[in-house]
TORPA-4810 file (N, C-alpha, C, O; in nm, 3 decimals):
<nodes>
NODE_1_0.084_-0.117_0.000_0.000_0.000_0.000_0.089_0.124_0.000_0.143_0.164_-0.103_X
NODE_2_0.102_0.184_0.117_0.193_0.289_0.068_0.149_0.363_0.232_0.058_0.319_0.301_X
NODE_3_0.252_0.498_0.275_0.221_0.595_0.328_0.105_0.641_0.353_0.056_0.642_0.466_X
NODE_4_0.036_0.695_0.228_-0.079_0.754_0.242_-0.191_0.673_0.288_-0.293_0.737_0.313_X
NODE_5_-0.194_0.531_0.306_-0.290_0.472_0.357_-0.283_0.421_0.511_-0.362_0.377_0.594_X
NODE_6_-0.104_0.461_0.499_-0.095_0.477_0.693_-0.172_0.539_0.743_-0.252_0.488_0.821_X
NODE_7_-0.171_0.650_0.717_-0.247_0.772_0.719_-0.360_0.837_0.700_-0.408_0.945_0.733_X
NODE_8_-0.403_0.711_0.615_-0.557_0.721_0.613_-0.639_0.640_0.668_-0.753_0.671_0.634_X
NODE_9_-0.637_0.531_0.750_-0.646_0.416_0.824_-0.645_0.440_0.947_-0.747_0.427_1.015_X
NODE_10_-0.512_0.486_1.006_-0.430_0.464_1.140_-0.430_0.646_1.167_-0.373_0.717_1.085_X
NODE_11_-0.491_0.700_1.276_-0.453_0.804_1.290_-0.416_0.828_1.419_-0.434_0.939_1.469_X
NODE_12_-0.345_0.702_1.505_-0.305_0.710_1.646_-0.169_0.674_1.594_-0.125_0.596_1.511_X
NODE_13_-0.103_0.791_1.703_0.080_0.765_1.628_0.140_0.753_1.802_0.111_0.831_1.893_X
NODE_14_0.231_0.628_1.810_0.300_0.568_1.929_0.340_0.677_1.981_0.391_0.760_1.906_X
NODE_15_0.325_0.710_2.138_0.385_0.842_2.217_0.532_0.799_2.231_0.583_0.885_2.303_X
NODE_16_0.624_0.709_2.199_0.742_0.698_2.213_0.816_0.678_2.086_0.924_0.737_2.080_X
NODE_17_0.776_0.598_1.971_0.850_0.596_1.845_0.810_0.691_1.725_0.878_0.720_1.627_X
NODE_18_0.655_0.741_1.764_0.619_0.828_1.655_0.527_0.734_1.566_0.434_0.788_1.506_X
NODE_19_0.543_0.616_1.554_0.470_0.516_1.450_0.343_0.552_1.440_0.287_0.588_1.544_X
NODE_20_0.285_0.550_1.342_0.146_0.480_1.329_0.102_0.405_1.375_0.158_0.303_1.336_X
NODE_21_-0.015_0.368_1.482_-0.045_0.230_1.491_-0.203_0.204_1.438_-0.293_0.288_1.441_X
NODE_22_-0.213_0.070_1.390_-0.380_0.022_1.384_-0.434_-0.005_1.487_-0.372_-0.043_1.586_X
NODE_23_-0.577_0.013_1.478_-0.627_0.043_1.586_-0.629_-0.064_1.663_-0.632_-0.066_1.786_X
NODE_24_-0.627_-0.160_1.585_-0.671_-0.320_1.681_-0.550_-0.338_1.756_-0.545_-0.424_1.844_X
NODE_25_-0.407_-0.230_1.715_-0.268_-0.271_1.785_-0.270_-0.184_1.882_-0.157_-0.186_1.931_X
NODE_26_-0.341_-0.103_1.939_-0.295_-0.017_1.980_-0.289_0.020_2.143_-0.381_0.095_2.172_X
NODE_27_-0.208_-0.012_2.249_-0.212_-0.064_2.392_-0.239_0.109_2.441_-0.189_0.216_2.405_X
NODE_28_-0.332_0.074_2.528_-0.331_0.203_2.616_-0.251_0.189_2.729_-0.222_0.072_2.756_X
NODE_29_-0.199_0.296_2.821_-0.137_0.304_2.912_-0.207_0.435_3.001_-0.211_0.556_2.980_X
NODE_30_-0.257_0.352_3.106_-0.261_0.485_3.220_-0.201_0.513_3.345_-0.190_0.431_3.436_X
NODE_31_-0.144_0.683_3.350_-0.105_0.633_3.478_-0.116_0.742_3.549_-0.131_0.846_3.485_X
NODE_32_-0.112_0.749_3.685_-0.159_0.833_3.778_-0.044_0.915_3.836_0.038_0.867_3.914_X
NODE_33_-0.042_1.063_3.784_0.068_1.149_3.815_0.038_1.248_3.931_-0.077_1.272_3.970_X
NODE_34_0.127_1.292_3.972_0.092_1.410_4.071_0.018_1.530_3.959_-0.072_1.613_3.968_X
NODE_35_0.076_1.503_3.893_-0.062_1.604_3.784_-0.210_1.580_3.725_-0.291_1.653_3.668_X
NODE_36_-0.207_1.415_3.771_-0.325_1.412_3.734_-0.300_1.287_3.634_-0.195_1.244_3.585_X
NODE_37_-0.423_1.250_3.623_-0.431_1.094_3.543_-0.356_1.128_3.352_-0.372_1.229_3.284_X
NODE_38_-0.269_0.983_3.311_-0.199_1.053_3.182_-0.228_0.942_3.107_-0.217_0.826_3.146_X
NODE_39_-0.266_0.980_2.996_-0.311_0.812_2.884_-0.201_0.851_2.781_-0.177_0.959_2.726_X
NODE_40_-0.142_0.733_2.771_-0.040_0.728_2.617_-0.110_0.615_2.559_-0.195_0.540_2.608_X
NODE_41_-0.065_0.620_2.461_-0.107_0.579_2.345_0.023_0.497_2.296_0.104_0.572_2.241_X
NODE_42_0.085_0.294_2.305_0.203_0.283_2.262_0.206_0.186_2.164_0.113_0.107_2.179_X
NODE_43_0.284_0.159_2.060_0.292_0.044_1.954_0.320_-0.116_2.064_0.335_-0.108_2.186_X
NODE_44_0.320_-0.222_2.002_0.338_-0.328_2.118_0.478_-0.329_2.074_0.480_-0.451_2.061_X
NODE_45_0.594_-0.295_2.040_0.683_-0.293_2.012_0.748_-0.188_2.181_0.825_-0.220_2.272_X
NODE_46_0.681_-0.079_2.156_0.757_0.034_2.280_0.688_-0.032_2.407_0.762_-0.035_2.505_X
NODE_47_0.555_-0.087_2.424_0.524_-0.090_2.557_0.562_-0.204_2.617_0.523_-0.208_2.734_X
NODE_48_0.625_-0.303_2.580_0.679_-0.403_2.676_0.785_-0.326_2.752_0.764_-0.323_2.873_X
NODE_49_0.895_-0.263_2.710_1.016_-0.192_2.770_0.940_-0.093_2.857_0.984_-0.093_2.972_X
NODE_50_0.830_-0.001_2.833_0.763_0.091_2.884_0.700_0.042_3.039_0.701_0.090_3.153_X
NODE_51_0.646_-0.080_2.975_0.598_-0.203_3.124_0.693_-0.215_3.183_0.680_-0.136_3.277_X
NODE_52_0.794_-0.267_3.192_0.946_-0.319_3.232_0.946_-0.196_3.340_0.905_-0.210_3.455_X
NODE_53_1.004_-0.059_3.277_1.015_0.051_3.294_0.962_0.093_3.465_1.025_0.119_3.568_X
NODE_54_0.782_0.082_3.423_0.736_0.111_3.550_0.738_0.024_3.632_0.767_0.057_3.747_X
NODE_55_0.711_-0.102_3.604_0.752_-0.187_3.737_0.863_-0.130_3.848_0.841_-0.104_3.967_X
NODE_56_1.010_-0.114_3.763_1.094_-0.080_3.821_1.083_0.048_3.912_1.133_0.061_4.023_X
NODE_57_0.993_0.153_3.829_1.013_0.237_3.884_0.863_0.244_4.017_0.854_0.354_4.073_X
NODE_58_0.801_0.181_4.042_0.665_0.074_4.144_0.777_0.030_4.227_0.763_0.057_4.346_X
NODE_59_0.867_-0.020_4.198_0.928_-0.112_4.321_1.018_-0.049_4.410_1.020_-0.062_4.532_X
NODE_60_1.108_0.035_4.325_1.188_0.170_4.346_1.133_0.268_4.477_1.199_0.302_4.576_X
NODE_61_0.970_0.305_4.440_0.914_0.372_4.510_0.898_0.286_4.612_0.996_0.295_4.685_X
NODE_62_0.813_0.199_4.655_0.794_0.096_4.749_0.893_0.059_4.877_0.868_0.052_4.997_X
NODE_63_1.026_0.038_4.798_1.139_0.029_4.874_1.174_0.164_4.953_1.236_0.162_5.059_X
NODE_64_1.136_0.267_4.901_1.151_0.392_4.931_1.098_0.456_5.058_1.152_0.532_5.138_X
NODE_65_0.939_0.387_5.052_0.837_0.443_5.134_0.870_0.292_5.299_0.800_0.294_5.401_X
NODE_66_0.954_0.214_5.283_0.996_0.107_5.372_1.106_0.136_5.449_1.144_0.056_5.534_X
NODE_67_1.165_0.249_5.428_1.294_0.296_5.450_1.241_0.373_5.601_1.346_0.400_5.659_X
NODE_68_1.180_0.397_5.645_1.136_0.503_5.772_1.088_0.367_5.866_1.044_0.384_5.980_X
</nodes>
């Protein structure tokens, strides 16, 4: 097909690689900031590492709040 039917199809683009994704691919992510609730939008390519990611940074905190 081509570009232009990326683009005419897919109009959710990965918050970390920029990609296009289809819709049936397309993983939501939410998460709860001191600013307030944040939805990305990731290819299944970025959000396994993205998963990985927060765990670490869940456990990080955890260990943190055990320390007192």
């Amino acid at each position: 097909m081509g570009k232009w039917t990326d683009a005419l199809f897919s109009k959710v683009v990965c918050w970390e690689c920029n990609k296009r994704i289809a819709k049936k691919d397309i993983n939501t992510v939410n998460v709860d900031t001191q600013d307030g609730k944040l939805t990305l939008k990731l290819c299944a390519t970025c959000v396994i590492p993205f998963n990985d990611m927060l765990k670490d940074l869940e456990n990080t905190i955890a260990e943190r709040n055990n320390t007192f």
